[in-house]
C-alpha positions in Angstrom: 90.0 102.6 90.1 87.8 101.2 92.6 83.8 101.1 92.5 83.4 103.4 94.8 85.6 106.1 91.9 83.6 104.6 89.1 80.1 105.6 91.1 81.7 108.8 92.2 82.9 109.9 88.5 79.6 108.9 87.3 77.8 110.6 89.5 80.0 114.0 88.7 79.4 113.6 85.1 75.4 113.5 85.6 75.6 116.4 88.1 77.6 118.2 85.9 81.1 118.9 88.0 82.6 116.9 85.6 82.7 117.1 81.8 82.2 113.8 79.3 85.5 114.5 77.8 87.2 114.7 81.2 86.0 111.2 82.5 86.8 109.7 79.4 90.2 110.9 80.1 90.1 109.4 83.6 89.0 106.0 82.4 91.3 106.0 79.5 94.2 104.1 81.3 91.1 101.4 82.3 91.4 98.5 82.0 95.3 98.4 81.9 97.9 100.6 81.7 101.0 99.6 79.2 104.3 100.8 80.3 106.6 98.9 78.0 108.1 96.1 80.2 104.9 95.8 82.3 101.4 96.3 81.4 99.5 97.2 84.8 95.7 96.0 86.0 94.4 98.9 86.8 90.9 97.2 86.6 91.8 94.8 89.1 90.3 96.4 91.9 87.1 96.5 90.2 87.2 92.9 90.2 88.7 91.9 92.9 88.2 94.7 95.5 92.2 95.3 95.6 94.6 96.8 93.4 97.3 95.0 92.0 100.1 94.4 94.0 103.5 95.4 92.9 105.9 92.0 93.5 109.7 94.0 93.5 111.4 90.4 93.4 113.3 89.9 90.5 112.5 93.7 89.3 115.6 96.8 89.2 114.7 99.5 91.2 113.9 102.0 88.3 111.2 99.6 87.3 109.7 99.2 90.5 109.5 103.2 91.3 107.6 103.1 87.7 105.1 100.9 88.5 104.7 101.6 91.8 104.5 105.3 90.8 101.5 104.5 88.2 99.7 102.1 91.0 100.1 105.2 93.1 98.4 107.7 90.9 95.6 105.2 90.1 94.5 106.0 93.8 93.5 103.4 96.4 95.7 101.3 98.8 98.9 100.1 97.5 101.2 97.4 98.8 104.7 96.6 97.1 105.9 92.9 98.3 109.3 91.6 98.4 110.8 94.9 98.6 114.8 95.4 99.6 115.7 98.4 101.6 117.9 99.6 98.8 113.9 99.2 96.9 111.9 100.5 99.8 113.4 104.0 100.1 113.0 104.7 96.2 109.5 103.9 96.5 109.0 105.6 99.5 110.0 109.1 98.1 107.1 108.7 95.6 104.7 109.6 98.7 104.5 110.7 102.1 101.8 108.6 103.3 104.1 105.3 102.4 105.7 102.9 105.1 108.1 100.6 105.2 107.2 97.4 106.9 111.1 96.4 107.4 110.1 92.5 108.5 107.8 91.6 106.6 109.8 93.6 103.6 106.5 95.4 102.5 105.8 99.2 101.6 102.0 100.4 101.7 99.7 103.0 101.7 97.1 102.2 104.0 93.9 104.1 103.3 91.8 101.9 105.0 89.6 103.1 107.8 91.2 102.7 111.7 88.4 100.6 112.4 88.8 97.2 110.5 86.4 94.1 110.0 86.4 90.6 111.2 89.0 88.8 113.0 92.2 87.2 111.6 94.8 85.8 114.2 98.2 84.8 112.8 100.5 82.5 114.4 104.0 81.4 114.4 105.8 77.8 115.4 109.0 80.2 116.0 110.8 83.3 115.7 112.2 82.8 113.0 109.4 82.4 110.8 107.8 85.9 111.5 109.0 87.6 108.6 106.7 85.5 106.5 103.9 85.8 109.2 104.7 89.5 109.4 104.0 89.5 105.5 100.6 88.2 106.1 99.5 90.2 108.8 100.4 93.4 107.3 98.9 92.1 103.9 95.4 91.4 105.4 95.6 95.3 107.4 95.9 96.8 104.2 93.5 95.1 102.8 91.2 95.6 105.6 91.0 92.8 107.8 91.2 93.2 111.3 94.4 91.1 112.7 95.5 89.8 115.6 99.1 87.8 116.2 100.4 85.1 118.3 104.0 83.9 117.5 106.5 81.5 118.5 104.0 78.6 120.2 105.2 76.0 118.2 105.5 72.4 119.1 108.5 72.0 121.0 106.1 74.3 123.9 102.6 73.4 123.2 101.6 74.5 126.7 102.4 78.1 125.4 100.1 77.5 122.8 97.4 76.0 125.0 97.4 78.2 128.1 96.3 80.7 125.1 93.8 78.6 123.6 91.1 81.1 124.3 92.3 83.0 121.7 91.7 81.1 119.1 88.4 80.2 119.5 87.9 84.2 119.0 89.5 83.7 115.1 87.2 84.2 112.2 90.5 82.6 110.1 93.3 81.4 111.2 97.2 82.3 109.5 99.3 79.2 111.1 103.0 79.9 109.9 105.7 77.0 110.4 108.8 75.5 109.1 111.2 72.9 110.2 108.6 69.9 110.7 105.6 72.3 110.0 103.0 70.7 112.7 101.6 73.0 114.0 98.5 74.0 111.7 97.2 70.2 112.4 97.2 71.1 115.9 95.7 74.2 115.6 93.3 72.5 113.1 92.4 70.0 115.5 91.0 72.6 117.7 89.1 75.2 116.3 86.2 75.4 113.8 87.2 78.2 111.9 89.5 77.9 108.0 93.0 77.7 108.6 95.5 79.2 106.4 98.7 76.5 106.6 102.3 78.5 104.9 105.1 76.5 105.6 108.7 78.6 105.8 112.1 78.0 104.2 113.6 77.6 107.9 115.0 74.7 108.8 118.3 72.2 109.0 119.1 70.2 105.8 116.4 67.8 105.9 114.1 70.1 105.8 114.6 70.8 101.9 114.2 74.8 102.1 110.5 74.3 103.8 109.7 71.3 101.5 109.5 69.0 104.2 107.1 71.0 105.9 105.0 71.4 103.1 104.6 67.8 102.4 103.2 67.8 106.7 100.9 70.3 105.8 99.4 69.3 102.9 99.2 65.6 104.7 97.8 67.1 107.2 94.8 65.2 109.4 93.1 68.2 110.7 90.3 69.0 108.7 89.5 72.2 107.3 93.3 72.9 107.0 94.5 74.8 103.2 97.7 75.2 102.5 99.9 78.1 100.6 103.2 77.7 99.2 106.3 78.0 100.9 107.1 81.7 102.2 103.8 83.0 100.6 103.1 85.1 103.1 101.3 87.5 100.5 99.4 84.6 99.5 98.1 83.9 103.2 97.0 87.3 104.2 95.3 88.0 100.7 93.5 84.4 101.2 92.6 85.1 104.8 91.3 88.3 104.1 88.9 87.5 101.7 87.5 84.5 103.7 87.4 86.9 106.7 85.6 89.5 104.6 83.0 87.3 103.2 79.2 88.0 104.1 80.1 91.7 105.1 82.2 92.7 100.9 80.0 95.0 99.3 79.6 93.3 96.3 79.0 95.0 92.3 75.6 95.1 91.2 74.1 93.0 88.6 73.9 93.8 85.2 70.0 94.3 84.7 
């Protein structure tokens, strides 16, 4: 339940539309809900301004309908990550207003407003690492974040990065995806003055080690200002960007007096 619920229940049991006995019923799954093999946060967005997210990965499909059916009910945005087509169209009969984000393997319900804050612009070295960069983007959206992307402007074509330059000086925070030799977040931190988010990808020949290689680039990295997720985390990047992109403008909870 989010803050904006918990004011919104409280203020119904004060004015009367809503008995004691009914909002203790509506809290009674606060602050977690136990469903035998998982045990869901339903506080988290209380804490955190965002629901939990439901990670399918390494979950059967019956378990991921049940908890994404109980995230559902709880209200708010929801985002299920990692999730198989086989996984997407169970969860997607759950509710109308669910999409499937194919690339970046995602399905959400987006109950955000159209217009959305701040500025995050996410970038890819190549095509091949978009589904990771598509995971971001789509990520951040939900969450709230307005975002922008510019892919494949890696560093075998700089000039197609440069002759673009202008846009990202406009960046609040900026998502810099890359495998293979994983450079390009040091250039792009070498020329603007806004965080970047570094991910290296799993793409690459041998040597690369499954995005190891550009991992260790990143986190050597010379450009300053430059923080780094782990490999693939495209989740991790667009939750991380958000929040940085959010800050100054979150509503935050008010202080116990």
């Amino acid at each position: 339940m989010s803050p904006e619920g918990i004011e919104q229940l409280l203020t119904d049991v004060r004015t009367g539309r809503m008995t004691v006995a009914r909002a203790v019923q509506r809290l009674r799954s606060l602050p977690f809900e136990n469903l035998g093999f998982a045990s869901l946060d339903h506080h988290r967005s209380l804490r955190q301004g965002f629901p939990e997210v439901l990670l399918c990965e390494g979950k059967t499909v019956k378990q991921s309908v049940a908890i994404a059916r109980a995230l559902i009910k709880n209200g708010g945005p929801f985002l299920a990550t990692r999730a198989e087509p086989g996984v997407a169209k169970a969860i997607l009969k759950l509710d109308r207003r669910a999409r499937y984000h194919a690339e970046a393997r995602i399905v959400a319900i987006d109950r955000k407003p159209a217009r959305r804050a701040g500025h995050i612009l996410v970038l890819t070295a190549g095509t091949a690492d978009v589904p990771v960069a598509e995971e971001a983007r789509v990520t951040a959206e939900v969450m709230g974040s307005h975002v922008e992307t510019l892919y494949d402007v890696g560093v075998a074509g700089l000039h197609r990065l440069l002759g673009r330059k202008e846009r990202l000086f406009e960046a609040r925070v900026a998502v810099v995806v890359a495998g293979m030799d994983g450079v390009l977040p040091s250039v792009v931190g070498g020329l603007v003055d806004c965080p970047v988010v570094a991910v290296p990808t799993s793409r690459g020949y041998g040597a690369s080690f499954g995005g190891l290689a550009a991992l260790l680039t990143m986190l050597n990295s010379c450009a300053a200002g430059v923080g780094v997720m782990n490999i693939d985390n495209g989740f991790g990047a667009g939750c991380l960007a958000h929040r940085i992109n959010m800050m100054g403008n979150a509503a935050r909870l008010p202080a116990a007096t």
